[in-house]
DRENKOL-957448 format. One record per atom (N, C-alpha, C): atom name; y, x negated, z negated; residue number from 1. Coordinates in nm, 4 decimals, padded with zeros to 6 digits. Layout:
<figus>
- CA / Y / X / Z / NUM
...
</figus>
This chain:
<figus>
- N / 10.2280 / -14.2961 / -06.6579 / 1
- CA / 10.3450 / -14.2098 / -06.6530 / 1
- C / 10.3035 / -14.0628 / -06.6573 / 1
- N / 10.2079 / -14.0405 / -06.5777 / 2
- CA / 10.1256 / -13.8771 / -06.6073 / 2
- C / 10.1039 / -13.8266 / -06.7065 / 2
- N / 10.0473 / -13.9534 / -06.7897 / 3
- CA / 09.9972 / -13.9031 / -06.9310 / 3
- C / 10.1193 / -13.8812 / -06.9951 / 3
- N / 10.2003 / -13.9555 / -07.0297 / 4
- CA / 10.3215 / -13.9377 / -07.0957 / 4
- C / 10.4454 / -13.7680 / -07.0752 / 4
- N / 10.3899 / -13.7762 / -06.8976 / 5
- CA / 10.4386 / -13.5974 / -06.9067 / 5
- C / 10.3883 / -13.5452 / -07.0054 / 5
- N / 10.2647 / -13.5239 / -06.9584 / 6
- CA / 10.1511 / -13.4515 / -07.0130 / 6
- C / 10.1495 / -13.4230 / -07.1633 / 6
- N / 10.2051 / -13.4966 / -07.2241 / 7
- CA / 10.2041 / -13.5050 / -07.3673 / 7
- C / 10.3342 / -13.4448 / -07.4023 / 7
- N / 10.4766 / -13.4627 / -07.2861 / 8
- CA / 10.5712 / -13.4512 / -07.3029 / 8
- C / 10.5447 / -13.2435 / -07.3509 / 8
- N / 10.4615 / -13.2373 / -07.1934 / 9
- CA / 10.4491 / -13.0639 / -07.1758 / 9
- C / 10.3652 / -13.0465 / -07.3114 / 9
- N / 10.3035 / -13.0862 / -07.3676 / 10
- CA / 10.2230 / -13.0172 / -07.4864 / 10
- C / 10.3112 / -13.0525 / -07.6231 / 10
- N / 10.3505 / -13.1078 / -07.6221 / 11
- CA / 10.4715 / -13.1246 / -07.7434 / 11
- C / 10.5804 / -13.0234 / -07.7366 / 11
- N / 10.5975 / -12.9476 / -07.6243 / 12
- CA / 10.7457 / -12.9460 / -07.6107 / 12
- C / 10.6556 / -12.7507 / -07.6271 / 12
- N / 10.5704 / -12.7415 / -07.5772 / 13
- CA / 10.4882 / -12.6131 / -07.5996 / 13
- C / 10.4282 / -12.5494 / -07.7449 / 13
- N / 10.4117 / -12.6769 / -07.8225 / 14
- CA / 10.3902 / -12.6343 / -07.9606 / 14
- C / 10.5555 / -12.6173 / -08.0185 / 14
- N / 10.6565 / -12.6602 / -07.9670 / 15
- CA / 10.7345 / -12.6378 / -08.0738 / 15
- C / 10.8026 / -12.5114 / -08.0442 / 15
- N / 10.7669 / -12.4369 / -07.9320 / 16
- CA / 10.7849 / -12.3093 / -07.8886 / 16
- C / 10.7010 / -12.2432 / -07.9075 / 16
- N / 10.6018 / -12.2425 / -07.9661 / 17
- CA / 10.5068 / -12.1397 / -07.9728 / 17
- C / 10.5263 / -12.1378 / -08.1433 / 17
- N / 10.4972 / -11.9686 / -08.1833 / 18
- CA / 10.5605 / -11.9104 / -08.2984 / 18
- C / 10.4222 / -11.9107 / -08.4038 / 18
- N / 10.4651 / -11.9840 / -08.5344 / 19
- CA / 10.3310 / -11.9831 / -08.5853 / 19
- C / 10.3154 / -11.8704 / -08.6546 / 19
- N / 10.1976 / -11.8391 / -08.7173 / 20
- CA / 10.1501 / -11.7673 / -08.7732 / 20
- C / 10.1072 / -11.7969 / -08.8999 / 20
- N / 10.0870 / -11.7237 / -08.9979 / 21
- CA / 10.0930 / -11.7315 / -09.1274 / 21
- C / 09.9804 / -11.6414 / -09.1579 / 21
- N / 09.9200 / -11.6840 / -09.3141 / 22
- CA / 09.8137 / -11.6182 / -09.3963 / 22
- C / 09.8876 / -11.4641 / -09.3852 / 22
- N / 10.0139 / -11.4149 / -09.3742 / 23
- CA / 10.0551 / -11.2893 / -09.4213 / 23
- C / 10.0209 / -11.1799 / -09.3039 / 23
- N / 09.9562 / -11.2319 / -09.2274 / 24
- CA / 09.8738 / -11.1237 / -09.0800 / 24
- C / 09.7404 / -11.1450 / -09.1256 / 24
- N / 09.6622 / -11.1721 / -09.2138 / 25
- CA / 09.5099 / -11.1775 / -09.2263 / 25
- C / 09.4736 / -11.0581 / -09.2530 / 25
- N / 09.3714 / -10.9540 / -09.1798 / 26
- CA / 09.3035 / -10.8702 / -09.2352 / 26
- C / 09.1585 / -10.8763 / -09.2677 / 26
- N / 09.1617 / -10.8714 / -09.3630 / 27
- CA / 08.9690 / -10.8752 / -09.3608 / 27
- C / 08.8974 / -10.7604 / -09.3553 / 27
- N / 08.7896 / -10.7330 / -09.2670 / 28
- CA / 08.7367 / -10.5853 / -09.2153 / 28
- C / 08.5935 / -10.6447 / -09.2770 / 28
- N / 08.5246 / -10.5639 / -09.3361 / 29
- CA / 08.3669 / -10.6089 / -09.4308 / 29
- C / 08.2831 / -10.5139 / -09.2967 / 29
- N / 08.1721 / -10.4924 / -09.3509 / 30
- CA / 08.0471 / -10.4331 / -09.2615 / 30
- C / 08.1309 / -10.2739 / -09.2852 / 30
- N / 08.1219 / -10.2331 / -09.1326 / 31
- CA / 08.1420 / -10.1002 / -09.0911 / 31
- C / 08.2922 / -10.0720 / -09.1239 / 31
- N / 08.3889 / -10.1827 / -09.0946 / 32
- CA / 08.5351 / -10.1428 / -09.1109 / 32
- C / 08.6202 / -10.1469 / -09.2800 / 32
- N / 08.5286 / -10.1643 / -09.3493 / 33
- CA / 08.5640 / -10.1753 / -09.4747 / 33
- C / 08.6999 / -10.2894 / -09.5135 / 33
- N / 08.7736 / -10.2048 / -09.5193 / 34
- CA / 08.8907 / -10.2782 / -09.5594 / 34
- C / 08.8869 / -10.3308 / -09.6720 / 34
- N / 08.9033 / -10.4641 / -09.6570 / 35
- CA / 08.9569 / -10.5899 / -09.7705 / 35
- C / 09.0480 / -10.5727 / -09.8209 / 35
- N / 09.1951 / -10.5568 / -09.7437 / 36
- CA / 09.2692 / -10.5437 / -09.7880 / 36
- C / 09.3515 / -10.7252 / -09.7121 / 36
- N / 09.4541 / -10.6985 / -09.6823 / 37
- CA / 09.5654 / -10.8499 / -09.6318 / 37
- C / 09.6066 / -10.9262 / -09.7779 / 37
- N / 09.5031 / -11.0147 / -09.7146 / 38
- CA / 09.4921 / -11.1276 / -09.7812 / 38
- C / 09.6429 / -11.1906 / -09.7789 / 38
- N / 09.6751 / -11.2317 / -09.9227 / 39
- CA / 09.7595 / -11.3595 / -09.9704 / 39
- C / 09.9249 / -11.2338 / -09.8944 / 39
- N / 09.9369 / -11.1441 / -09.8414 / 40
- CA / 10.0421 / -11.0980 / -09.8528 / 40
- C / 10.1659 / -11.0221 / -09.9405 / 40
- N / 10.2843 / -11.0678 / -09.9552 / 41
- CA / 10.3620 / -11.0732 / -10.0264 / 41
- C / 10.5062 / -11.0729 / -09.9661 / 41
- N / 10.6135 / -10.9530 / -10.0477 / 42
- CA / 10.7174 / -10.9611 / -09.9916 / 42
- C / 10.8686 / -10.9959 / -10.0813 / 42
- N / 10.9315 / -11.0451 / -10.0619 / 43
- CA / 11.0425 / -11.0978 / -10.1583 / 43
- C / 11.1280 / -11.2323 / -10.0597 / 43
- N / 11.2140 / -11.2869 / -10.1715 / 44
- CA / 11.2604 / -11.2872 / -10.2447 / 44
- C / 11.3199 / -11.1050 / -10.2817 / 44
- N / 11.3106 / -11.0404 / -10.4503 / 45
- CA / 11.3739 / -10.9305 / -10.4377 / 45
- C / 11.5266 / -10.9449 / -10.4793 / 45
- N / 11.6056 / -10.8630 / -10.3982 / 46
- CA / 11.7429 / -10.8707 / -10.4261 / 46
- C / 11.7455 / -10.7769 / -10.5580 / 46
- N / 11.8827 / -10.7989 / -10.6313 / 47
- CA / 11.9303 / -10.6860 / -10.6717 / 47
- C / 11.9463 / -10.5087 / -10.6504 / 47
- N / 11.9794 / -10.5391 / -10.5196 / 48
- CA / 11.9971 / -10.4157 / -10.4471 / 48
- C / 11.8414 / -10.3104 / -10.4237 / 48
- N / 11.7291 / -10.4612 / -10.4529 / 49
- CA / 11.6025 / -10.3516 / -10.3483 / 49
- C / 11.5701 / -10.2833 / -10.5396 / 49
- N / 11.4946 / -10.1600 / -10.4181 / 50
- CA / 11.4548 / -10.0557 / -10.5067 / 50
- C / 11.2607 / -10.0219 / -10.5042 / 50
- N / 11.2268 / -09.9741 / -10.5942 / 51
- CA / 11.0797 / -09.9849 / -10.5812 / 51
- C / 11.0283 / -09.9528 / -10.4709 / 51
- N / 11.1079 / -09.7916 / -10.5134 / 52
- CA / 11.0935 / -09.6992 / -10.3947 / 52
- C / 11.0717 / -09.7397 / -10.2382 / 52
- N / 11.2040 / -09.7874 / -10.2135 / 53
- CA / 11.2239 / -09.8400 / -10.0642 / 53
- C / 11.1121 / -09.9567 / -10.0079 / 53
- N / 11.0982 / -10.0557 / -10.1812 / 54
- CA / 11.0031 / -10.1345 / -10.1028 / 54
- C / 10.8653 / -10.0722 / -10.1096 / 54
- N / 10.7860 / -09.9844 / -10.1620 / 55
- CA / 10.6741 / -09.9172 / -10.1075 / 55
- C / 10.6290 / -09.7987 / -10.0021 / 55
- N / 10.7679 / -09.7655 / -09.9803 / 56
- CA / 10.8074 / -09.7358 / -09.8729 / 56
- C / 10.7714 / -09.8080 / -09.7368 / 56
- N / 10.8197 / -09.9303 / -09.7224 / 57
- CA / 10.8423 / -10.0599 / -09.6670 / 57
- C / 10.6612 / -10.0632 / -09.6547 / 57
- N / 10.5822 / -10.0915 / -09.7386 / 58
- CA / 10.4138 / -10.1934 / -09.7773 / 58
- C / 10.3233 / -10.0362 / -09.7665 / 58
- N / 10.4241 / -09.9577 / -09.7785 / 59
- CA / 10.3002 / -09.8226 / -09.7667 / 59
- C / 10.1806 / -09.8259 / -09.6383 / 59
- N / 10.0801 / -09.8658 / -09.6206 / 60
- CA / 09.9711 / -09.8921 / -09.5299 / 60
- C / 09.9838 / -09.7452 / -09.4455 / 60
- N / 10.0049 / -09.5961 / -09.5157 / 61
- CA / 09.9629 / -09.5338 / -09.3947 / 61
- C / 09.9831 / -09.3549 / -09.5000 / 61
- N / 09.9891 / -09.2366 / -09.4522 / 62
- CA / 10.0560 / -09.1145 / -09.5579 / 62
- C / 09.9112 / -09.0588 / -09.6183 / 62
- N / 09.8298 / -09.1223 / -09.6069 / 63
- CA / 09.6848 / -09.1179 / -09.6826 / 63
- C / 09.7017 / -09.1044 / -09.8474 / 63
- N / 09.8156 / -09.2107 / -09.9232 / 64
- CA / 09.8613 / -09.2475 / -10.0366 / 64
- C / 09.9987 / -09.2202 / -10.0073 / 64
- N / 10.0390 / -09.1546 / -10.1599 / 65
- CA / 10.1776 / -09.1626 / -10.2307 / 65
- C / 10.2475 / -09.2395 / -10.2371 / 65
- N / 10.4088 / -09.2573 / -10.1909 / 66
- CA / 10.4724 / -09.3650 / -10.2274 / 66
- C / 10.4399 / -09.3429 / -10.3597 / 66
- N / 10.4340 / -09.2699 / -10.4912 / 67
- CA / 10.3999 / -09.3108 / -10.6266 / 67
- C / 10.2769 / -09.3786 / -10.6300 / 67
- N / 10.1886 / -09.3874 / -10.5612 / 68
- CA / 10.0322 / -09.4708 / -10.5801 / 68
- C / 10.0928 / -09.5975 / -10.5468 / 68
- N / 10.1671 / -09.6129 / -10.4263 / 69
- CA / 10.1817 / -09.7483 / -10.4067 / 69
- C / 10.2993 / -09.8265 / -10.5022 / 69
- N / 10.4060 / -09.7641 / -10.5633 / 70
- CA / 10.4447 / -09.8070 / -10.6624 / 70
- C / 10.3948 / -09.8639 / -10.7314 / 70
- N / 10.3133 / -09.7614 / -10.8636 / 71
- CA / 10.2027 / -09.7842 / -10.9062 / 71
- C / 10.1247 / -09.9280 / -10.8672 / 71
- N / 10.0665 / -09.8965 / -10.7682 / 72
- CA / 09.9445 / -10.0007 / -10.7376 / 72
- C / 10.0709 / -10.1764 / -10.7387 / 72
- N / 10.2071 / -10.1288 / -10.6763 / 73
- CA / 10.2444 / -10.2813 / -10.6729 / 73
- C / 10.3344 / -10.3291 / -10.8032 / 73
- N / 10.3152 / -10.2288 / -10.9257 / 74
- CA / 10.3164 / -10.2548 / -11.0569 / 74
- C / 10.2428 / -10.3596 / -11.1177 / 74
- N / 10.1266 / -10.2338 / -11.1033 / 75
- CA / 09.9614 / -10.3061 / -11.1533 / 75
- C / 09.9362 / -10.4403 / -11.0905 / 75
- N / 10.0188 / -10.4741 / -10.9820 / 76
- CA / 09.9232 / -10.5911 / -10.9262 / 76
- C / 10.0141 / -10.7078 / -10.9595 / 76
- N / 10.1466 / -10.6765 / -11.0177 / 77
- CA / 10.3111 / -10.7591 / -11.0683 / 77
- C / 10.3407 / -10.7147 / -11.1443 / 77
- N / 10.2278 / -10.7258 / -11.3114 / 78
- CA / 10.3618 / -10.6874 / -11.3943 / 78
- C / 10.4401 / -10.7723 / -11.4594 / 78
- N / 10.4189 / -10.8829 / -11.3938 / 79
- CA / 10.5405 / -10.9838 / -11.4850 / 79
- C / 10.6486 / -11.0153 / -11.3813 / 79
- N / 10.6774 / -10.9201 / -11.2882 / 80
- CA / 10.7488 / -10.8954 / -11.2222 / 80
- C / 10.8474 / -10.8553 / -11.2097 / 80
- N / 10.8068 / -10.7327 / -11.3505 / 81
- CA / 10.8922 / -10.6184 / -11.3915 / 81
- C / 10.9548 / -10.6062 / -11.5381 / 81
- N / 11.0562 / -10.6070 / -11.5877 / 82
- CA / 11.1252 / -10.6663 / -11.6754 / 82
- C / 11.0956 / -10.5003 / -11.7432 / 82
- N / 11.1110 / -10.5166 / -11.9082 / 83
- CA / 11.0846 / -10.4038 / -11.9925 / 83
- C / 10.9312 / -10.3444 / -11.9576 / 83
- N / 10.8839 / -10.3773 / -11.8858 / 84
- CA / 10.7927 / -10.3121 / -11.8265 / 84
- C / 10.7994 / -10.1348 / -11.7850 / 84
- N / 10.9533 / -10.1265 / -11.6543 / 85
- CA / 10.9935 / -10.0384 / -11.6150 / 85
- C / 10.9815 / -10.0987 / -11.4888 / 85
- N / 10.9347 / -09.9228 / -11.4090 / 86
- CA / 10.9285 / -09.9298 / -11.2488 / 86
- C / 11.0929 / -09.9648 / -11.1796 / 86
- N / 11.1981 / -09.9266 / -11.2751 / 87
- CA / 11.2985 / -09.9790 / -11.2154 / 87
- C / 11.3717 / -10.0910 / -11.2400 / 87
- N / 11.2890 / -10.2037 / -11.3464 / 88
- CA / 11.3644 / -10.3158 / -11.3560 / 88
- C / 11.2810 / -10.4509 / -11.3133 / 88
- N / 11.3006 / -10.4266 / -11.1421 / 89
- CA / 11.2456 / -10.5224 / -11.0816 / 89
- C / 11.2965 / -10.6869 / -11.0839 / 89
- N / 11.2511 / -10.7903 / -11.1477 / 90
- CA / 11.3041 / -10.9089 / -11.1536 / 90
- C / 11.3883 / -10.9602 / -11.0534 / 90
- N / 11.4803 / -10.9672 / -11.0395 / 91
- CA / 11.5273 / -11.0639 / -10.9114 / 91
- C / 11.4896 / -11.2082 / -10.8574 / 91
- N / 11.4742 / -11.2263 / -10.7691 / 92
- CA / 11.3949 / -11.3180 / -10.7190 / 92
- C / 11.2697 / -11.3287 / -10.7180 / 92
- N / 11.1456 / -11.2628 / -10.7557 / 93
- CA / 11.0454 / -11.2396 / -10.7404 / 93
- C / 10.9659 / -11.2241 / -10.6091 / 93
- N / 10.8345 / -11.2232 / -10.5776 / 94
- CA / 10.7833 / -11.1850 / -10.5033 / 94
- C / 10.6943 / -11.1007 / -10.5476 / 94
- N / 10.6949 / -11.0052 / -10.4701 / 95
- CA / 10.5546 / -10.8872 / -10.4996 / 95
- C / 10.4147 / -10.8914 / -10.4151 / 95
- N / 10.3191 / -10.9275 / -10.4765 / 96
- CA / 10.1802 / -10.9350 / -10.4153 / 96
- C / 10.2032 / -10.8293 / -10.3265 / 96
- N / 10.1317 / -10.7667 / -10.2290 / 97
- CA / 10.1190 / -10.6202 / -10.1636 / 97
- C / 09.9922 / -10.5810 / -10.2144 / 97
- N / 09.9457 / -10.4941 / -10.2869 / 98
- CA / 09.8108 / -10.4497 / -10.2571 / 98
- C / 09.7075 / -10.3932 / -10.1635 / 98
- N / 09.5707 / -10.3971 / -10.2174 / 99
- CA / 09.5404 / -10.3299 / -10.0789 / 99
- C / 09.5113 / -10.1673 / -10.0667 / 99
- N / 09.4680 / -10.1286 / -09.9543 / 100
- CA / 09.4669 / -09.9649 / -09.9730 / 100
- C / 09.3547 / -09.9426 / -10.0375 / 100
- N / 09.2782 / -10.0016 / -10.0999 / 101
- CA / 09.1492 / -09.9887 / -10.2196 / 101
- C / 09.2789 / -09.9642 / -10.3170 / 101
- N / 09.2997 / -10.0581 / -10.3681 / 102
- CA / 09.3933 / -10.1061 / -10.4647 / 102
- C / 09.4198 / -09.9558 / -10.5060 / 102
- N / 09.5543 / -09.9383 / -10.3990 / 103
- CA / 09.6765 / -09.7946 / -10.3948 / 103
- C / 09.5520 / -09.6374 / -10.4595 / 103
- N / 09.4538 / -09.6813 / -10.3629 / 104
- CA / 09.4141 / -09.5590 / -10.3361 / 104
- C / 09.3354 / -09.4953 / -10.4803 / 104
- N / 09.2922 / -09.6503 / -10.5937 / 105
- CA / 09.2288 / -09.6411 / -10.7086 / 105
- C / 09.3556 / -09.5759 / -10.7892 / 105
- N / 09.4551 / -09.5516 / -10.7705 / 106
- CA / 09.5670 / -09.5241 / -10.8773 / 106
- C / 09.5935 / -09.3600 / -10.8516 / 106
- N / 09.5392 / -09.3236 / -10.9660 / 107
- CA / 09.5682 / -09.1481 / -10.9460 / 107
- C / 09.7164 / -09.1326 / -10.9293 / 107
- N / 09.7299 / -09.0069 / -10.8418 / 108
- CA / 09.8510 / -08.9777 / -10.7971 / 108
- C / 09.9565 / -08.9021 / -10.8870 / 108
- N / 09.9056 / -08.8166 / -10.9429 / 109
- CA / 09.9549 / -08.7355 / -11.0391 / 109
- C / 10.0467 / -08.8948 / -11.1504 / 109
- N / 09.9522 / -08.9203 / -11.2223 / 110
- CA / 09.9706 / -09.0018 / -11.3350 / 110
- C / 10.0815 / -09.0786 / -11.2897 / 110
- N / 10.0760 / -09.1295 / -11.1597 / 111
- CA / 10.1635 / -09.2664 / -11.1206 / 111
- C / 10.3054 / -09.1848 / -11.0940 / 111
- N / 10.2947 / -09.0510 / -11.0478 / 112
- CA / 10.4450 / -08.9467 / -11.0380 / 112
- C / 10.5141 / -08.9367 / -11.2088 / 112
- N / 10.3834 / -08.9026 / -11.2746 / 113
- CA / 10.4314 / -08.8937 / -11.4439 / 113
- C / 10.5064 / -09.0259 / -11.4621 / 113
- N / 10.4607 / -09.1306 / -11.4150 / 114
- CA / 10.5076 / -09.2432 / -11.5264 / 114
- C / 10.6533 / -09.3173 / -11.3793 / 114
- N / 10.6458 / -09.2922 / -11.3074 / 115
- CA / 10.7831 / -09.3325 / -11.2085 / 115
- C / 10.8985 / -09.2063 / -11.2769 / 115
- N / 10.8420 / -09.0750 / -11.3414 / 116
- CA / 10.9935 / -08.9842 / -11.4042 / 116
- C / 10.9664 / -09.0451 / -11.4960 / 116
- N / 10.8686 / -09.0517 / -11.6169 / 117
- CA / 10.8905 / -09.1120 / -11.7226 / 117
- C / 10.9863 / -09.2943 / -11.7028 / 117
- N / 10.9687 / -09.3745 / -11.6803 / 118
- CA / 11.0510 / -09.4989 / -11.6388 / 118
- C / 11.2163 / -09.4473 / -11.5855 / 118
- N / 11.1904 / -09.3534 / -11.4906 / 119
- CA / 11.3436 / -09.2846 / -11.4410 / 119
- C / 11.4386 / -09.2908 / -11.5629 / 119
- N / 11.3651 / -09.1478 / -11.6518 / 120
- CA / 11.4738 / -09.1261 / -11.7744 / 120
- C / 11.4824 / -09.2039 / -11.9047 / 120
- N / 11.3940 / -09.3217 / -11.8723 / 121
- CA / 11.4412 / -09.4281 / -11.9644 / 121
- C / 11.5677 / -09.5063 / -11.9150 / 121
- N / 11.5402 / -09.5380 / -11.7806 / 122
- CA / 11.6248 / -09.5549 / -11.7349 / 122
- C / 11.7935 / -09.5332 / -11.7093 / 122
- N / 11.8022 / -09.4272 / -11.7143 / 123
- CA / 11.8968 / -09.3164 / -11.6956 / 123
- C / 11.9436 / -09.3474 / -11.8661 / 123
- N / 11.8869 / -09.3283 / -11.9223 / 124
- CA / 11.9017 / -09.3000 / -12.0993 / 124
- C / 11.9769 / -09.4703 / -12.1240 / 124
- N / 11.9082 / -09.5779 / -12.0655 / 125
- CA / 11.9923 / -09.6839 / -12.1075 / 125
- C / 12.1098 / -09.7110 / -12.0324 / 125
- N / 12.0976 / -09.6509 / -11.9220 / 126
- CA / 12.2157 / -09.6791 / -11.8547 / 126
- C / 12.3571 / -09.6220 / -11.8769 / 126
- N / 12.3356 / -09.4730 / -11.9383 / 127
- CA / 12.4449 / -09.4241 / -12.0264 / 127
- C / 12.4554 / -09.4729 / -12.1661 / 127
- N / 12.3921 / -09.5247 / -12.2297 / 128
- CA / 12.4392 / -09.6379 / -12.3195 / 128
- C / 12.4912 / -09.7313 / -12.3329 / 128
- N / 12.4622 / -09.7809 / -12.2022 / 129
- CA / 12.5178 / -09.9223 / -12.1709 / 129
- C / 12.6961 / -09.8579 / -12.1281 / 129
- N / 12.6672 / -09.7746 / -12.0789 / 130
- CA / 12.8218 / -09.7174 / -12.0099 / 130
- C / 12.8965 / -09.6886 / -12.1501 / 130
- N / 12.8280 / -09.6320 / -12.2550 / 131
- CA / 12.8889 / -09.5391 / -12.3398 / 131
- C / 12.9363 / -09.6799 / -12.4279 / 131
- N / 12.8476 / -09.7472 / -12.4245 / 132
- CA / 12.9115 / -09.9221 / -12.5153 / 132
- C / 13.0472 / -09.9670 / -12.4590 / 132
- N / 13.0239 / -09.9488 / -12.3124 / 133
- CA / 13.1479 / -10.0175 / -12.2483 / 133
- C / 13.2583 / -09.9707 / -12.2889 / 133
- N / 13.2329 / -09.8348 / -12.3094 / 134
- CA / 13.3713 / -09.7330 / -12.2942 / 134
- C / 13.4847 / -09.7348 / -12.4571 / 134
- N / 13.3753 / -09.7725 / -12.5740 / 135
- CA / 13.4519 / -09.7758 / -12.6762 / 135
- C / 13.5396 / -09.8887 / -12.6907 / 135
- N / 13.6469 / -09.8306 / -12.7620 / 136
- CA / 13.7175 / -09.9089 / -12.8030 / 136
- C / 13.7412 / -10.0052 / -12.8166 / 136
- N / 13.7802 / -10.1061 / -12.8178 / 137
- CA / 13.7955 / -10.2379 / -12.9570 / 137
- C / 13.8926 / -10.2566 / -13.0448 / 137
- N / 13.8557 / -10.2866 / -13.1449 / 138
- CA / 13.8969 / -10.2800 / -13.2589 / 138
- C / 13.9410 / -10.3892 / -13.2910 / 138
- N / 14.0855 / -10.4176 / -13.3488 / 139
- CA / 14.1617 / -10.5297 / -13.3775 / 139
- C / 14.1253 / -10.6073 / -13.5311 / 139
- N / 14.0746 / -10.6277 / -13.5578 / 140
- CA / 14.0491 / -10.7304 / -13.6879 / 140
- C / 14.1569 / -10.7853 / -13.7744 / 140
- N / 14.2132 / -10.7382 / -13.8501 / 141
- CA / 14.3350 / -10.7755 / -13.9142 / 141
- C / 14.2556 / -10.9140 / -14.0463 / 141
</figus>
């Protein structure tokens, strides 16, 4: 009958205790050298999320640019990204996170150039798409 507690208390303790997942792994090399978090990844992406916000969100630390980390979670998903624009994030996707090696290899300048460059493509189809909506239709006799 003891034993049967006993088993009762350790059963009833694992299903209260909160597991843990590959997405807390850090790997530290000789003298602190960051690996970088292994196997981490964030998604499903909604409609609503924006690059911005989510590197915002994965930004490790103000060492790097939210444009580096853009950037870097481009480079590390681009079949992620539809047209191959920073603002046409797939829905439903998941985005690898990179690591701060990763971010930190992506010049800063360049990755600001190409988040305005993507902007006013952006911008440019989106008033097209508006300007399509807006015409007319035409009756077909």
């Amino acid at each position: 009958m003891r034993g049967l507690a006993t088993l009762i208390i350790l059963a009833s303790a694992l299903i209260v205790t909160p597991a843990y997942s590959q997405d807390s792994t850090q790997l530290k090399g000789p003298k602190g050298v960051d690996y970088g978090a292994q196997g981490r990844s964030i998604g499903p992406i909604k409609p609503t999320d924006t690059l911005w916000r989510i590197a915002a969100k994965v930004r490790p630390d103000n060492s790097v640019s939210i444009y580096q980390v853009m950037q870097a979670l481009y480079n590390k998903n681009p079949n992620s990204f539809l047209e191959q624009n920073l603002n046409h994030i797939q829905s439903g996707a998941y985005l690898k996170i990179p690591t701060l090696a990763e971010i930190k290899g992506v010049n800063t300048q360049l990755a600001k150039q190409r988040s305005e460059q993507d902007d006013a493509l952006w911008e440019k189809k989106k008033m097209a798409h508006l300007r399509k909506a807006k015409l007319p239709q035409h009756k077909q006799k």
